[in-house]
PAKOL-167459 format. One line per 2 residues: their letters; for each residue x, z, y of C-alpha. Coordinates in Angstrom, 1 decimal. Layout:
residues N
A	X:Z:Y ~ ...
This chain:
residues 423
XX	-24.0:0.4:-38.2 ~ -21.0:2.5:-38.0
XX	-20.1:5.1:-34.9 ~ -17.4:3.1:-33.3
XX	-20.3:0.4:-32.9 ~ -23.0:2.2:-31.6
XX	-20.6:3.3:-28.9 ~ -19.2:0.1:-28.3
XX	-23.2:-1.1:-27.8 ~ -23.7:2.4:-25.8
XX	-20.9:1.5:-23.5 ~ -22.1:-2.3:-22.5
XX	-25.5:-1.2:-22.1 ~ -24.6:1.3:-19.9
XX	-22.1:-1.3:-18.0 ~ -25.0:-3.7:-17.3
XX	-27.0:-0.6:-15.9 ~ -24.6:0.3:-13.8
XX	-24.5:-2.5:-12.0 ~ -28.1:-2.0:-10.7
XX	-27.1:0.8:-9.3 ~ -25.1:3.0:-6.9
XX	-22.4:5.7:-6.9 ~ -22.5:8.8:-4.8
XX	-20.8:12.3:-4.9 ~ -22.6:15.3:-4.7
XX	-20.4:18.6:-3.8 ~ -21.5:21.8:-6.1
XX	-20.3:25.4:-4.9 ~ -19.5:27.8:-7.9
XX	-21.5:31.2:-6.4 ~ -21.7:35.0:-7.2
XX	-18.4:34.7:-9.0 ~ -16.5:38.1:-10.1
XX	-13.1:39.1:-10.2 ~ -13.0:38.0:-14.1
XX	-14.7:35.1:-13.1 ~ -11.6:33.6:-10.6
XX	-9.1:34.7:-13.1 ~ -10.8:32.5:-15.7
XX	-11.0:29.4:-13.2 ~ -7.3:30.4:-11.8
XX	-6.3:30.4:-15.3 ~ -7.8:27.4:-15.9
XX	-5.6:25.4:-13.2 ~ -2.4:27.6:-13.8
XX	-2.6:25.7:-17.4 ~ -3.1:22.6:-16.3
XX	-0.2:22.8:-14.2 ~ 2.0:23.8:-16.9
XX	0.8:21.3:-19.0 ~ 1.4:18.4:-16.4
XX	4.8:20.2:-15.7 ~ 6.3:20.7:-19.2
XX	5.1:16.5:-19.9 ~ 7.1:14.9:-16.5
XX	10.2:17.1:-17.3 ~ 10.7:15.1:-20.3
XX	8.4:11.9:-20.4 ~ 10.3:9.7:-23.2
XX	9.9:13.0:-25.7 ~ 6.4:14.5:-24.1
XX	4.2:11.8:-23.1 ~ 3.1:10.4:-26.5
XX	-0.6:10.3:-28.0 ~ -0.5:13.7:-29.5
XX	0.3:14.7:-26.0 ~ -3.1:16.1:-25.1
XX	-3.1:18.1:-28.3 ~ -0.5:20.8:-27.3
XX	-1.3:24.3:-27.2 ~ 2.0:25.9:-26.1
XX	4.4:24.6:-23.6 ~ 8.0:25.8:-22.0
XX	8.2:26.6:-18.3 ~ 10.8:27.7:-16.6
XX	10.5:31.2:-14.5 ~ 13.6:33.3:-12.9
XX	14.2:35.2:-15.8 ~ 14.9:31.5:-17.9
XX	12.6:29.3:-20.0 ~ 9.7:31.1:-21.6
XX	6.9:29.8:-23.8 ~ 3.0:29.7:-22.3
XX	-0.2:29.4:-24.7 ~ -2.7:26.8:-23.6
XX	-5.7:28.5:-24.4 ~ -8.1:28.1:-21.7
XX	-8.3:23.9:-21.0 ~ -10.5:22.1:-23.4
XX	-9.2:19.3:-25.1 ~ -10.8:16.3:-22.8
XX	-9.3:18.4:-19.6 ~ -6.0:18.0:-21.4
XX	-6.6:14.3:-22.1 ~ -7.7:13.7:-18.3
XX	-4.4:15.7:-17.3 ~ -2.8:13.0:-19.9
XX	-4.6:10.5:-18.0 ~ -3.7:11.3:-14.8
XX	0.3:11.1:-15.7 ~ 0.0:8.2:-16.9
XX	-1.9:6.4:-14.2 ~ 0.7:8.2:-11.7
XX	3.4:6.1:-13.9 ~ 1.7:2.9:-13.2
XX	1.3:3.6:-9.8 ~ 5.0:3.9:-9.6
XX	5.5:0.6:-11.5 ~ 3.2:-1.1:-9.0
XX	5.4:0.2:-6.1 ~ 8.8:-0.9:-7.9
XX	7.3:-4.8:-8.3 ~ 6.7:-5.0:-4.8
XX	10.2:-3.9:-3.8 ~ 9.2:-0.3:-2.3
XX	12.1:2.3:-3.7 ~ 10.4:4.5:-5.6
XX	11.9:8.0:-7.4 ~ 10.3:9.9:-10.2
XX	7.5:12.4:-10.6 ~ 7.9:15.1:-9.1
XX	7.1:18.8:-10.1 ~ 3.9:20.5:-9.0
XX	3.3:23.5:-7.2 ~ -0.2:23.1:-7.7
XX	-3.2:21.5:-9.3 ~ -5.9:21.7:-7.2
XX	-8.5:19.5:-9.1 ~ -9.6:18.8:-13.0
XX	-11.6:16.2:-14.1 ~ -14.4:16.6:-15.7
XX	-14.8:13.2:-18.4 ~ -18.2:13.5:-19.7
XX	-21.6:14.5:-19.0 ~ -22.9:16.9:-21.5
XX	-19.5:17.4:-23.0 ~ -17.1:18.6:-20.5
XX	-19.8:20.0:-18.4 ~ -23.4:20.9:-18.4
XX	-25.6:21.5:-15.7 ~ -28.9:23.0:-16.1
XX	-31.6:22.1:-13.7 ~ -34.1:25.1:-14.0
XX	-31.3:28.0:-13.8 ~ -29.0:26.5:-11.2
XX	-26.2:26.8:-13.8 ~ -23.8:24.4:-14.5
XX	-21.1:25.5:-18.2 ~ -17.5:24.2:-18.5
XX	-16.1:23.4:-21.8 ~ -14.3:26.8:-23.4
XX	-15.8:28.8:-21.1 ~ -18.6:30.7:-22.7
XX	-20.3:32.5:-19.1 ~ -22.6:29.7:-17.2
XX	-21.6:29.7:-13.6 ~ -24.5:30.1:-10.8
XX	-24.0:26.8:-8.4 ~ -24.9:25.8:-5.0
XX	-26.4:22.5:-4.4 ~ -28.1:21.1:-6.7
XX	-31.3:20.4:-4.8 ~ -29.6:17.4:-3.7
XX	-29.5:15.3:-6.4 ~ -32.3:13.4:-7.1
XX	-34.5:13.8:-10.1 ~ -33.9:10.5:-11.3
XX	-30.1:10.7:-10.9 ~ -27.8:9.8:-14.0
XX	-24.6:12.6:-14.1 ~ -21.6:10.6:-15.1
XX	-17.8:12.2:-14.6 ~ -17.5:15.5:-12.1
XX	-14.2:17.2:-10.6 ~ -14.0:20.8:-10.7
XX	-11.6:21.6:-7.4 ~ -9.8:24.1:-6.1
XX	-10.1:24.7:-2.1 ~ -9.4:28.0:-0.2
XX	-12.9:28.6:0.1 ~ -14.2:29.2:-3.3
XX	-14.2:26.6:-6.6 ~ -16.5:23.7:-6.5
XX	-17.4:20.8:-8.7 ~ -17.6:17.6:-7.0
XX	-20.7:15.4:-9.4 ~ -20.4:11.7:-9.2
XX	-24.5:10.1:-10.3 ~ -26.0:7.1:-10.5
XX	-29.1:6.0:-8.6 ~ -31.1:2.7:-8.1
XX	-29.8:0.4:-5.9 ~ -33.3:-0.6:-4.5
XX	-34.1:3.3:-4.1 ~ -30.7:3.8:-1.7
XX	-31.5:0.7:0.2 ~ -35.4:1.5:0.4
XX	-34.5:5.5:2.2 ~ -31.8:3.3:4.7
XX	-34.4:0.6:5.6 ~ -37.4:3.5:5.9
XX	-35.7:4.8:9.0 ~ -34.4:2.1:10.1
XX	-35.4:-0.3:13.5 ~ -34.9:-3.5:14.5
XX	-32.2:-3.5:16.5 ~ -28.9:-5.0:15.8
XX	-25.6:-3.4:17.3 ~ -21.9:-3.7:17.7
XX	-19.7:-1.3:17.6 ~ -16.0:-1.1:19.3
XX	-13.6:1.7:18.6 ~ -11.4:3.2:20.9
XX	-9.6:6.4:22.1 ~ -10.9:7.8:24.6
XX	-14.7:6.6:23.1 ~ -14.6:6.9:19.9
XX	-17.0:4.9:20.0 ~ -19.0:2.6:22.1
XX	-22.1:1.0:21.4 ~ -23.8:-2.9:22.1
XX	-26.7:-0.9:23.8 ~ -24.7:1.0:26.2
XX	-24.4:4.1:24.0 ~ -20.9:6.0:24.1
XX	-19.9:8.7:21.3 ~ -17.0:11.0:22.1
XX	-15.8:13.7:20.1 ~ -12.6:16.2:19.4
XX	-11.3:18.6:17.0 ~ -7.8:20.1:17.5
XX	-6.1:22.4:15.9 ~ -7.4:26.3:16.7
XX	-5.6:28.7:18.2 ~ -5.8:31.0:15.4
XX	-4.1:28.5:13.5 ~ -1.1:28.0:15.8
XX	-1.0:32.0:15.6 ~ -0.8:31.7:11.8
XX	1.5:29.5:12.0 ~ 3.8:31.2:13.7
XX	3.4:34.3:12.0 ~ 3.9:32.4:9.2
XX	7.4:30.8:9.9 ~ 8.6:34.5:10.1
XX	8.0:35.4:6.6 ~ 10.2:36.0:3.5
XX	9.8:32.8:1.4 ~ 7.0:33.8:-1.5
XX	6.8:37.7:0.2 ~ 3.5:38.9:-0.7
XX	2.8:38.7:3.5 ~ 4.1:35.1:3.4
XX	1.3:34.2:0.5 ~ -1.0:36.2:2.0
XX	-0.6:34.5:5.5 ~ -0.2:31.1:3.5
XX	-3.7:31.3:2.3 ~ -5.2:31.7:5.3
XX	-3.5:29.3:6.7 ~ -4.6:26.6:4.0
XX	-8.7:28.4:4.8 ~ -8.2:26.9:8.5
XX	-7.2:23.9:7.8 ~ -9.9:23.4:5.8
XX	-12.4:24.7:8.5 ~ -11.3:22.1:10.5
XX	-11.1:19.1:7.8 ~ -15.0:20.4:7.6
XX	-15.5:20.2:11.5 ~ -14.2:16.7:11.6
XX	-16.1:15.1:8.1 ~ -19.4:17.0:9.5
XX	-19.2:14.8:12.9 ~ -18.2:11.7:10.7
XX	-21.4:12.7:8.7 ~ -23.8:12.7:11.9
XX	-22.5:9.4:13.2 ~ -22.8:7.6:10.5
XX	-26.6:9.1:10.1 ~ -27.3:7.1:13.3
XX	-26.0:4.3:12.8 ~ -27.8:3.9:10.0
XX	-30.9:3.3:11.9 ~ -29.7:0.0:13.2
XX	-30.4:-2.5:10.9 ~ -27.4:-4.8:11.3
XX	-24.2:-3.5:12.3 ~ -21.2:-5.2:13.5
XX	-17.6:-3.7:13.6 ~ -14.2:-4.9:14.0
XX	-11.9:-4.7:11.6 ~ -9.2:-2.6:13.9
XX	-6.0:-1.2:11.5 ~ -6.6:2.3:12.8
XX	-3.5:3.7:10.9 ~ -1.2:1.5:13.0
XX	-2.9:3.3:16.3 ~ -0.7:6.3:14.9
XX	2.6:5.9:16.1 ~ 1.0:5.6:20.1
XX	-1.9:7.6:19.6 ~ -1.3:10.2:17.2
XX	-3.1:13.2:17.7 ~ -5.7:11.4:19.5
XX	-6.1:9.7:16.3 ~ -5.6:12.5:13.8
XX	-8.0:14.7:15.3 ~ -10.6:12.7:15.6
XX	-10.8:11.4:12.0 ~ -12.0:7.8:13.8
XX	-10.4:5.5:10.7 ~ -13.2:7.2:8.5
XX	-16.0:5.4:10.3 ~ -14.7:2.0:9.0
XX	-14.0:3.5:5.4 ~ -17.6:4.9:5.5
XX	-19.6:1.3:6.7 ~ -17.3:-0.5:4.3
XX	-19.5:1.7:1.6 ~ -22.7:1.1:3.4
XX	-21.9:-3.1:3.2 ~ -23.7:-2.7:-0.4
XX	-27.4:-1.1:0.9 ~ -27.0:-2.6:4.3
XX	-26.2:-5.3:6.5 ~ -22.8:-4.5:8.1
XX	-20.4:-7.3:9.0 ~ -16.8:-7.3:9.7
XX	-15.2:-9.4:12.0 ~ -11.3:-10.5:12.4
XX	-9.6:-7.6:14.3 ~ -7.4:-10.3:15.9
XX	-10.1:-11.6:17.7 ~ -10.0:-11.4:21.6
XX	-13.3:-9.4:22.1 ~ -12.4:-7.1:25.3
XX	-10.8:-10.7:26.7 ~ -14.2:-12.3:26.7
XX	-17.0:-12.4:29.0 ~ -20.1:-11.7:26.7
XX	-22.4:-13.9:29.1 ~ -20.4:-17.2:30.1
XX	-17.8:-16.3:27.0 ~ -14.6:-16.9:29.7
XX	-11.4:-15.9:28.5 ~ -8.9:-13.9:31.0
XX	-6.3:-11.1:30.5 ~ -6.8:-7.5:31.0
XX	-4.6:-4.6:31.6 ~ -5.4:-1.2:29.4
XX	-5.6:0.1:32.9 ~ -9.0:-2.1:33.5
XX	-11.5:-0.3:32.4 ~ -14.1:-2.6:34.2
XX	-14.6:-5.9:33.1 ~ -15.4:-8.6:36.0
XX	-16.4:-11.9:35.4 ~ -15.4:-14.5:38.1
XX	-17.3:-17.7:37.0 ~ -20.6:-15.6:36.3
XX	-19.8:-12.3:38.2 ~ -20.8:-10.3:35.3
XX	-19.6:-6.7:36.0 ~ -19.7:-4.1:32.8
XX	-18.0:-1.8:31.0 ~ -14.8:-3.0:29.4
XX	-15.7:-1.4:26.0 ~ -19.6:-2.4:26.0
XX	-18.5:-6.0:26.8 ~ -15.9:-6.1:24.1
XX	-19.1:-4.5:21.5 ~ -21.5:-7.3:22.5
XX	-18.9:-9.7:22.0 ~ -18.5:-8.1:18.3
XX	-22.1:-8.3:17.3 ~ -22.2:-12.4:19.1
XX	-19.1:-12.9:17.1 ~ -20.7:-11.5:14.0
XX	-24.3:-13.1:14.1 ~ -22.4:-16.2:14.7
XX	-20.5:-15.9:11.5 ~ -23.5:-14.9:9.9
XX	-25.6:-17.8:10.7 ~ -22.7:-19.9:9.6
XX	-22.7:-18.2:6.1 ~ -26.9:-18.3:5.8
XX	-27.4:-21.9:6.2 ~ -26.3:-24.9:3.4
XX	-23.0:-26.6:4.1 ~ -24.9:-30.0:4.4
XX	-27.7:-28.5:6.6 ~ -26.4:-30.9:9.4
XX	-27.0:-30.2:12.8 ~ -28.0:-26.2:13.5
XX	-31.7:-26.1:15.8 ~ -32.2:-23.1:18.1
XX	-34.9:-22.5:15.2 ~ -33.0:-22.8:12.1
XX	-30.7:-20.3:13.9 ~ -33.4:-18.0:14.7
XX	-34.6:-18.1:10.9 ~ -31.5:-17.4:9.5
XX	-30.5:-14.7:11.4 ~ -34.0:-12.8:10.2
XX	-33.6:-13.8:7.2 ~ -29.6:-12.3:7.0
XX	-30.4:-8.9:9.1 ~ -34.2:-8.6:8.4
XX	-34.5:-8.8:12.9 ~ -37.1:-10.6:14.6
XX	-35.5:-13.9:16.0 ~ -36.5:-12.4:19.2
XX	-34.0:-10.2:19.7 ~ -31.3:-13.3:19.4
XX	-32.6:-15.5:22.0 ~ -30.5:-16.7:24.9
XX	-30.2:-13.9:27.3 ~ -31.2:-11.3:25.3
XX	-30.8:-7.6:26.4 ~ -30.0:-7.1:23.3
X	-26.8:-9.2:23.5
């Protein structure tokens, strides 16, 4: 058996394995680094953007498949065009870099077949991330020393994080990036499916919920439960700012001031992915979840910094992810849930002024936000049941209902009785 076939078998056999399990990223924080150290990894990204630089001024010529092989490239600097040595990517950084253009390229193509107008690739200022291809190869990560070793890099770097991963984990591609707070390498593994779903359903209850996303609630839960929550820009950063726009373009102050800037922003982006992190936590306890797909981008152009400092459209990306481990249901966003009475199921019109939601046929008298999630989760049980039973099941029986919504969300049919407090 030659080598091109054991890897082709190698690759389909790790293909069907793959399937049984589950993806997830694990951040890694380079530690105790020295001076030498960060102008080694700065070194390392200065290269790759010359390399990514010198390629897009000149595709037709540069982009070929001896493109990853270069060792010197031409940049241009205020003093003219000047020759730089590539000394410090490996060879599989160089191909990923490769990679990268290319797939940019296509990206671009995409864009032009659907009519968008679309320019060229532009120039970077910056590369802020490098993949990492292969486990093993690219990078190595020992266990024992809390070390992880990049390719052409002799000195093993001490990391942050690794207690994390599970034992069992299978490393696959990483990311070493850039960010004003240090270097870190971002680890994508492998881990059984049935594992991921078994530590969601160990903490998990019985209860179903809806959920309904809004402005001034965030959101707003079947049960009655409201979350709320707020991160604007700092002062200090409007300071810095300011200070800032006062500089000498590339001054030693303005860089200096630039980089701090670029460390609050990132404080902030932490502030905000650390509250997404906690909300999602709890709603992972409900066992069946049911959200409306709202387009939260178009919320933008009336609601933008309510919008932008909240971070809400990352709830929906997040559950979308959960769909695979966990029962989580999307329902039309079109549908008329804040219209609806969730007891009688009348239909009137409401004001966004109407925050109270009055029934006239059954005098119901609730929350406009907790009616419109109740209605979610009705709508989405319904479209469960619909999906559970056969298509030639005939005529549904309060008890064929009842079965197949236990069966779909692992409830007890209990909880979806008529009149339910649930509902």
């Amino acid at each position: 058996m030659t080598k091109a076939e054991r890897i082709k078998i190698a690759i389909l056999e790790t293909k069907q394995k793959r399937k049984q399990q589950i993806a997830r990223v694990y951040q890694l924080k380079l530690q105790n680094l020295s001076k030498n150290d960060e102008e080694k990894l700065n070194r390392l990204f200065l290269e790759a953007k010359w390399l990514y630089n010198y390629i897009i001024a000149n595709i037709e010529d540069h982009l070929n498949d001896n493109a990853w092989k270069l060792r010197e490239v031409e940049i241009k600097t205020p003093k003219g065009m000047e020759k730089r040595e590539i000394k410090t990517l490996s060879s599989q950084m160089r191909q990923s870099i490769v990679d990268r253009i290319k797939q940019n390229l296509l990206a671009l193509k995409k864009a032009k077949q659907k009519g968008i107008k679309v320019g060229k690739l532009n120039f970077v200022s910056n590369v802020k991330s490098i993949p990492l291809k292969q486990f093993n190869m690219t990078y190595k990560i020992d266990k024992e020393k809390n070390r992880v070793k990049l390719q052409r890099i002799k000195k093993k770097f001490r990391i942050l994080g690794l207690r994390q991963i599970p034992e069992d984990a299978d490393f696959s591609n990483a990311m070493l990036i850039k960010k004003p707070s240090g270097f870190y390498i971002f680890v994508t593994c492998y881990i059984s499916n049935e594992k991921a779903a078994k530590e969601i359903k160990n903490k998990q209850t019985t209860q179903p919920v809806g959920i309904d996303l809004g402005i001034k609630h965030q959101l707003t839960l079947s049960t009655g439960q409201k979350f709320s929550w707020y991160i604007p820009e700092t002062k200090r950063l409007k300071k810095l700012q300011k200070t800032f726009s006062r500089k000498q373009k590339n001054s030693e102050n303005y860089l200096r001031i630039k980089a701090k800037i670029e460390k609050e922003w990132e404080r902030i982006h932490n502030k905000r992915k650390d509250t997404l992190n906690k909300t999602v936590a709890y709603l992972k306890h409900f066992s069946f979840i049911a959200i409306q797909n709202d387009s939260v981008k178009s919320w933008h152009s009336w609601y933008g910094k309510q919008v932008q400092n909240t971070g809400i459209g990352g709830i929906t990306a997040r559950l979308k992810r959960l769909a695979t481990l966990m029962s989580v249901v999307f329902i039309d966003r079109f549908e008329p849930t804040t219209q609806i009475c969730s007891s009688c199921g009348r239909r009137q019109k409401l004001s966004l002024s109407d925050r109270i939601f009055r029934c006239p046929k059954c005098g119901l008298v609730m929350d406009r936000d907790v009616n419109a999630a109740k209605n979610i989760l009705k709508q989405a049980l319904a479209d469960c049941f619909k999906s559970a039973l056969p298509v030639d099941c005939g005529e549904v029986t309060p008890v064929k209902r009842k079965t197949s919504a236990s069966q779909f969300t692992g409830c007890k049919p209990s909880l979806y009785e008529a009149g339910s407090p649930s509902l």
